[in-house]
N, C-alpha and C positions, 0 to 999 in steps of 0.2 A: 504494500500500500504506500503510496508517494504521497505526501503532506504538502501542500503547495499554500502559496499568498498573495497579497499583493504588496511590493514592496514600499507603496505611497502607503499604505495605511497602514505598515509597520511601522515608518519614520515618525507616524500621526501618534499611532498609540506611545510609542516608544516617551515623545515628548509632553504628550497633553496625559499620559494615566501611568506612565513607568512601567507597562507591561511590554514583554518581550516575547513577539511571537515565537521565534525559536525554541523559547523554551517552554512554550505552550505546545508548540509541535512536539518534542520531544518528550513532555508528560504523555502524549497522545500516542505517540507512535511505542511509548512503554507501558499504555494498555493503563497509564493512572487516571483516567477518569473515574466520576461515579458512576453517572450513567447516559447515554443516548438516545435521545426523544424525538419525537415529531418537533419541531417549531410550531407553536399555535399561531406568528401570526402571519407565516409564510410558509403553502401550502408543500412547496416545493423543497422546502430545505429541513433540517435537523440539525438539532445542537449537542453538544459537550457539554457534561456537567463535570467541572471539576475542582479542587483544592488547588491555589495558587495565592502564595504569601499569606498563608492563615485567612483565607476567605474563598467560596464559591464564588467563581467567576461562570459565565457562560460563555460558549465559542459557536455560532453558529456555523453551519456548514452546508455546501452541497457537495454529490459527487458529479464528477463528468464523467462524458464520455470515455475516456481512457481510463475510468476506475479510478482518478488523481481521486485526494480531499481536498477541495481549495477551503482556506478558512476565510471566511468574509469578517469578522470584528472577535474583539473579545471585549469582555464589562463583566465588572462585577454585578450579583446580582443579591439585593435581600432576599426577596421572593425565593430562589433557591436555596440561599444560606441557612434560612429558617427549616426547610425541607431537609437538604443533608448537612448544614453544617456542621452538629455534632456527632454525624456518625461517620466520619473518615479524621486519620489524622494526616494531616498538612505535610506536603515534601517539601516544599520548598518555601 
């Protein structure tokens, strides 16, 4: 499975929320999520539940054609923290 991005909205995130896709890729591609769901509010895509710096973030995603994952954003999320926060502990 190949993890793919866009490198504008890395430089974004990077500056404006201090998250590093890379290493959002690489919790993912070592199977640390919590869990992967429908997106409710995009019929077409799925997200990432996961632990990143002592909080659930979300990562949505679709797959393409070629079976890539492109990740479209990540954000923290309450809504999910309140869900799994206390039942995984935190990598990174």
């Amino acid at each position: 499975m190949g993890i793919t991005w866009d490198p504008q909205k890395e430089r974004r995130l990077r500056k404006e929320r201090g998250i590093e896709i890379r290493e959002i890729a690489d919790l993912i591609a070592d199977g640390e999520y919590t869990a992967i769901l429908e997106n409710p509010s995009r019929p077409s895509q799925f997200i990432f539940v996961l632990p990143y710096h002592g909080y659930t973030h979300v990562v949505p995603f679709v797959i393409a054609k070629d079976e890539t994952v492109v990740l479209k954003t990540v954000f923290p999320s309450r809504r999910f923290h309140q869900i799994y926060g206390e039942s995984h502990e935190t990598k990174t």
